[in-house]
Structure formats: C-alpha cells, structure tokens
C-alpha positions as CSV (number, residue, x, y, z in Angstrom):
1,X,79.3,171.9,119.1
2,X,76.2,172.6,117.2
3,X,77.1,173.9,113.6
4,X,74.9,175.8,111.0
5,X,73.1,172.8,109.4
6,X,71.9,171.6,112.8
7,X,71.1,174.8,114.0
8,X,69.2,174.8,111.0
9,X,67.7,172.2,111.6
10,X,66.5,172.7,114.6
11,X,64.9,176.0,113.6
12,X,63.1,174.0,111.0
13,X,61.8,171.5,114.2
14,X,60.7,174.7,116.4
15,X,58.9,176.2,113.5
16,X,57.3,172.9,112.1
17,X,55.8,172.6,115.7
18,X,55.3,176.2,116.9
19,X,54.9,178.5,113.9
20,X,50.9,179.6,113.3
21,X,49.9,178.7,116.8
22,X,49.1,180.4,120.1
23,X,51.4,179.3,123.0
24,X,49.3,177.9,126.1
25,X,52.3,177.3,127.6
26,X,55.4,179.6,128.4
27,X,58.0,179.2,131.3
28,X,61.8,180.9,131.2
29,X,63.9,179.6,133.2
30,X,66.6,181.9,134.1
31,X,66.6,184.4,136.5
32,X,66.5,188.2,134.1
33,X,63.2,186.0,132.3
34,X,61.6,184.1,134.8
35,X,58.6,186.0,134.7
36,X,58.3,186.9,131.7
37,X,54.9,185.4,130.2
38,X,54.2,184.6,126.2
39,X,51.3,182.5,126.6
40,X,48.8,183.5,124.2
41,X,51.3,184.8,121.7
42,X,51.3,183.3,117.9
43,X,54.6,182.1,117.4
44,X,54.8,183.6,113.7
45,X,58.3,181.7,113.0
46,X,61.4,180.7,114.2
47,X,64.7,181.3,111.9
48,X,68.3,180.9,112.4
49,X,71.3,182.9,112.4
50,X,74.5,181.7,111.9
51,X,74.6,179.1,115.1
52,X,71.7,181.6,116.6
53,X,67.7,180.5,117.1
54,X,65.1,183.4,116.7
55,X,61.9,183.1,118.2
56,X,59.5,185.6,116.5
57,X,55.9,185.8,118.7
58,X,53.1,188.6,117.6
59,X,53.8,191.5,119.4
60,X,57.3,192.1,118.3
61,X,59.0,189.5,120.6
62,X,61.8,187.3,120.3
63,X,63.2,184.7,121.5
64,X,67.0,184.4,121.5
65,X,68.9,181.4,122.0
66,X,72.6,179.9,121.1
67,X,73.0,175.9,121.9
68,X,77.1,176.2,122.2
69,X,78.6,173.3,123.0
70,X,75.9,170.8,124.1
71,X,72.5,172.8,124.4
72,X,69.3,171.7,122.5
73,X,65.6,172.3,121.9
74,X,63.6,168.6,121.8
75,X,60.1,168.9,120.6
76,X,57.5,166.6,122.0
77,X,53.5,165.5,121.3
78,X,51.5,167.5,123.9
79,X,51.4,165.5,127.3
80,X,54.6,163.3,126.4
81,X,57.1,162.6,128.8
82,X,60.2,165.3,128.0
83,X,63.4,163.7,127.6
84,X,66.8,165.8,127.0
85,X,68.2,165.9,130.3
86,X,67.3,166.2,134.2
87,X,64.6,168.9,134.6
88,X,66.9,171.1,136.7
89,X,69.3,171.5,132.8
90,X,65.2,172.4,131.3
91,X,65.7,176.2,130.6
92,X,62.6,177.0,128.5
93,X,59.2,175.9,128.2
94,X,56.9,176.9,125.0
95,X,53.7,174.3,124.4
96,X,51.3,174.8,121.6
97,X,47.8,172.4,122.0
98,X,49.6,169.8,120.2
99,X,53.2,170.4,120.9
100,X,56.1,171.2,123.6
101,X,59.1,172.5,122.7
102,X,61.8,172.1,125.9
103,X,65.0,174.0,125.7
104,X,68.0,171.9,127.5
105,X,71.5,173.7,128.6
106,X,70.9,176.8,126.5
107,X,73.7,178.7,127.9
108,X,72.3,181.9,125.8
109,X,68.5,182.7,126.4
110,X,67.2,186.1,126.1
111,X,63.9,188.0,125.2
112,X,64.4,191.2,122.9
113,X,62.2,193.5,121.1
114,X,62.3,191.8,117.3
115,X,63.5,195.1,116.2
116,X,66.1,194.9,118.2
117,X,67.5,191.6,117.0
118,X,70.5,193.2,115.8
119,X,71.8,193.4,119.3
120,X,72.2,190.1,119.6
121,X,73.1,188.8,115.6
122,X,74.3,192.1,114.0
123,X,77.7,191.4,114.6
124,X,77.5,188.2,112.1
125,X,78.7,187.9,108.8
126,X,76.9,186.1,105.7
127,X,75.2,183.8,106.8
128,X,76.3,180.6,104.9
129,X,72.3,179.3,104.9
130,X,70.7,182.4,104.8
131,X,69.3,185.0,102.8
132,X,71.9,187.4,103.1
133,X,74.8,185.0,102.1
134,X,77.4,186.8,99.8
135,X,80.6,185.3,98.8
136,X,82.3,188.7,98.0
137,X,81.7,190.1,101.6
138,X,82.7,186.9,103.0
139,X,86.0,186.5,101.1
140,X,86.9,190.0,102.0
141,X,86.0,189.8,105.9
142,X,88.2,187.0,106.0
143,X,91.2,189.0,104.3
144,X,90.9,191.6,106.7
145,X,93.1,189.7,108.8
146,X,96.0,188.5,107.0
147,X,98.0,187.3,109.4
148,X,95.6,185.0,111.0
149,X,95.3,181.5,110.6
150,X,92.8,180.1,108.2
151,X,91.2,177.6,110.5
152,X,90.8,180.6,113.3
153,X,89.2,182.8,110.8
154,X,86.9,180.4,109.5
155,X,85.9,179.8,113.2
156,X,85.0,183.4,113.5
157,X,81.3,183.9,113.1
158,X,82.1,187.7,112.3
159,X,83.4,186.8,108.9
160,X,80.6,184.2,107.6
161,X,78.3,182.5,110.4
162,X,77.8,178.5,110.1
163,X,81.3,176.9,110.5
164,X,82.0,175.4,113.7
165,X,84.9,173.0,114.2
166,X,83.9,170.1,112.2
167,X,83.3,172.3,108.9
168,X,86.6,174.5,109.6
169,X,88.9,171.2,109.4
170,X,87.0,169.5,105.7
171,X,87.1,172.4,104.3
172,X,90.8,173.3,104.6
173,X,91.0,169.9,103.3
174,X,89.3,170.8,100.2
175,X,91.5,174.0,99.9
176,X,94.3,171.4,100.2
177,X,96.2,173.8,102.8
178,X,96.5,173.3,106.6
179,X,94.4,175.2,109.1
180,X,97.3,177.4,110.8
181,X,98.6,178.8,107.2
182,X,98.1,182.9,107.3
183,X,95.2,183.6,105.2
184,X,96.9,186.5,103.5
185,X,99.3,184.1,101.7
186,X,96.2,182.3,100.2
187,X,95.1,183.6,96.7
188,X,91.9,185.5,96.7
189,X,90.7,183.5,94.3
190,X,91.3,180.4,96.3
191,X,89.7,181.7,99.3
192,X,87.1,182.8,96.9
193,X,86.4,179.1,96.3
194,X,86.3,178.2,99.8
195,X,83.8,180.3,100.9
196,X,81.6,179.2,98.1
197,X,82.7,175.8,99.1
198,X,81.3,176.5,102.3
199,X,77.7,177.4,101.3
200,X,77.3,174.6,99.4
201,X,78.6,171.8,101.7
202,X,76.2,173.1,104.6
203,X,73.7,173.5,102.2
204,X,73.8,170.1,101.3
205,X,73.7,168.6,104.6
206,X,70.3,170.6,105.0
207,X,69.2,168.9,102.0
208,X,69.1,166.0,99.5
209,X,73.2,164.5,100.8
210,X,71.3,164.6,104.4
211,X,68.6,162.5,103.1
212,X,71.2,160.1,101.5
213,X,73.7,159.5,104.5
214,X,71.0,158.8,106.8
215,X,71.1,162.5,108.7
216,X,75.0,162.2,109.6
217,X,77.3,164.7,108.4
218,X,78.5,164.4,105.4
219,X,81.4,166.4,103.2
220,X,82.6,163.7,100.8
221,X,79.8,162.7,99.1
222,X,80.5,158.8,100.0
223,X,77.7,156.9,101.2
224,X,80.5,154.4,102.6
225,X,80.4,153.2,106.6
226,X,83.1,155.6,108.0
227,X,83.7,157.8,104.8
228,X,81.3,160.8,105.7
229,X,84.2,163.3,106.2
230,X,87.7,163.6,104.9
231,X,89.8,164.0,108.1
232,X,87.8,165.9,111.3
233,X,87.9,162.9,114.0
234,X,90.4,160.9,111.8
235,X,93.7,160.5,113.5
236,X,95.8,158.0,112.8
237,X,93.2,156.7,110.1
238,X,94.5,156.3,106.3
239,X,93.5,160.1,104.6
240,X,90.8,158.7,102.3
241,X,92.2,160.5,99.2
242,X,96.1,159.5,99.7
243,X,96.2,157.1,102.6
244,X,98.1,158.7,104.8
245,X,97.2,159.0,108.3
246,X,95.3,161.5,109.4
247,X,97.0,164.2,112.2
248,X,95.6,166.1,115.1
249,X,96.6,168.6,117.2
250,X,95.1,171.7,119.1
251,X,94.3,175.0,117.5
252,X,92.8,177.6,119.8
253,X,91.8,174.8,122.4
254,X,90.1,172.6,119.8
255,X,90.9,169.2,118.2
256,X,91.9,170.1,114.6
257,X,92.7,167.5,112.1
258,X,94.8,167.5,108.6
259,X,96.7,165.7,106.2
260,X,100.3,166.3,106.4
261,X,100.6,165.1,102.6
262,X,97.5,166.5,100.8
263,X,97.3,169.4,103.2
264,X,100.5,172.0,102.3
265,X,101.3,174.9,105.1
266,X,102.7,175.4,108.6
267,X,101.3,173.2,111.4
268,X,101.0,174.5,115.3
C-alpha cells in the first residue's frame, strides 16, 4: 500500500507535469464522472493529503483520488505509449500539450467543488508532510484511545495521516515497544517522540535519505544492500540492532513485524 512519502511523491509527478497548463485532454472513467469534461481547465496544482491526491483546476474543481492498495498515476511524454496496466484498469485521463497523466486502479475517484474538499479529507489528522502537521494534536488524537493498540492507532489516518503498514512496524521499533501494547500505558512523552519520529522519517524519504538509498525506503539510515528498514518484511532475518530474528504475525489483517528482544509489550 501506498504510504505518505509516495503519495507525495506522486503529487509532486502530477504537478511537475500538469500544474500551469490547460488540459486538452480529460476522460473519467467511472460511471457518477464519465461525463464530466475539464478540458481547457488550468490545472493550478496538485497536493496531497495524508495518502489523498488533490487535483486543483481553475474554476474551483478538484480532483480526488486515493491509490489504496495498488492504484497509481504514471505520467507520460505526449503521444507515448501508456504503460501501468491493461486499458480496461485506466480510470482517468488528464493530457497537457506535452504530457499524459493516466490514473490505474484508483479505487477512489471523485470530482468536488475545491471548497468542498473537506468532505472528502476533513476527517484527517496532521498531516505528517504537510502544512498543518502538529505534534501536540497528534500525540493527543492518539491518547484518545487508550486501550487501543499502538500499531492500530498509528494505522488510523484520523490521528496523523501518512503511516501505512511499512511505517507503523519501524517506528514501534524505534519506540522499542511492540505494535499490540495499549497506547495508554505508553508515556506521553514517549509517544510524544514518536510522532515527532514520524515526521521526520517520512520527511526524509521525500528528501536528501531518498536521494542517497537510490529512491527505496529507508528508516535506518544504512546505505547497506538489505539494511533499509529495521524489521517490516524481515522474518526470520537477524534484527539488525541485536541479531535476533525478526517475528511476524497478523494485526488487523496485515503482516506486522517486531523484535521479540528489542521490542518490550504484549504480542497478538
């Protein structure tokens, strides 16, 4: 699944291409939008939210979109061949004289008033690569759960948007406690730390540790073959702080891994 430094990225790809120009070419493919028609709208930029795309076109339009699990946008010269996917996955169309930007498997598309963006993002927290990050809100959406699992309430875009599954397993590494421990037993100073942990991890793979490792994901800081992140697709590998071998198991129908000996707390 698409997490907030490739959504970001993406944005950043749709914008590069898009932003400043009128569309000549605009074709929705899903059934509520299908005739729906932007061409010869400026795209004046498109931004992300959380592990949300937003379109903005003169006139007060926007495009909404979420990727999930395996949706993308590709952007192609004008007149390339499109590859992503068999046209019958294409779901949106928008060309610019020297670009086309093809939307494959979005299983979220939608057109909405910009003022009305809020219907589709205003339920997100801080966003962890955005403007209106904030630590202090974040910690305290997160506490207002107690009982929950950490790893389920870092998962939960409604407390800070960005973490998807990869991010939610390092960084209960770094906190050195295991994703299924209650986050009300957690100091509020520690979980103060994490969140700040957060921004700064994604914000890094957005910018110069991105360059260094190539583009992969990266959360250790190692520019080693196979030492890019601590323990998330791991198991049975030596932990690469201790040496013990990494664990997975299942936590709200995703793979989560941990170390049983650096990572303290209650498993399953």
């Amino acid at each position: 699944m698409p997490e907030g430094d490739s959504v970001w990225r993406a944005a950043a790809r749709l914008h590069a291409a898009l932003a400043g120009h009128p569309l000549i070419l605009s074709d929705l493919r899903v059934p509520r939008f299908a005739t729906a028609d932007l061409t010869g709208r400026t795209t004046l930029e498109v931004v992300p939210r959380g592990k949300h795309l937003l379109a903005r076109f003169e006139g007060g339009l926007t495009l909404h979109s979420h990727l999930r699990m395996d949706g993308a946008w590709n952007v192609f010269p004008a007149g390339a061949t499109w590859r992503g996917g068999p046209a019958y996955e294409i779901r949106a169309v928008l060309g610019t004289a020297e670009h086309t930007a093809v939307g494959y498997r979005l299983p979220v598309l939608e057109l909405l008033r910009t003022a009305e963006e809020d219907r589709a993002v205003g339920h997100l927290g801080p966003d962890l690569l955005g403007p209106d990050w904030d630590p202090g809100r974040a910690t305290a959406n997160l506490l207002a759960a107690p009982a929950r699992p950490l790893g389920e309430a870092l998962l939960d875009q409604r407390n800070l948007a960005g973490i998807g599954n990869v991010y939610k397993s390092e960084l209960c590494f770094m906190a050195q406690v295991t994703p299924w421990t209650p986050v009300g037993t957690l100091p509020v100073d520690t979980l103060s730390r994490l969140a700040s942990a957060a921004q700064r991890v994604l914000a890094a793979n957005v910018g110069e540790q991105s360059k260094r490792s190539g583009g992969r994901r990266n959360t250790t800081g190692s520019l080693r073959p196979g030492h890019d992140l601590f323990v998330y697709g791991r198991a049975r590998r030596p932990c690469l702080r201790c040496g013990t071998p990494v664990r997975e198991a299942p936590q709200d129908d995703r793979p989560t891994y941990w170390c049983p000996q650096c990572q303290l707390g209650p498993v399953g």
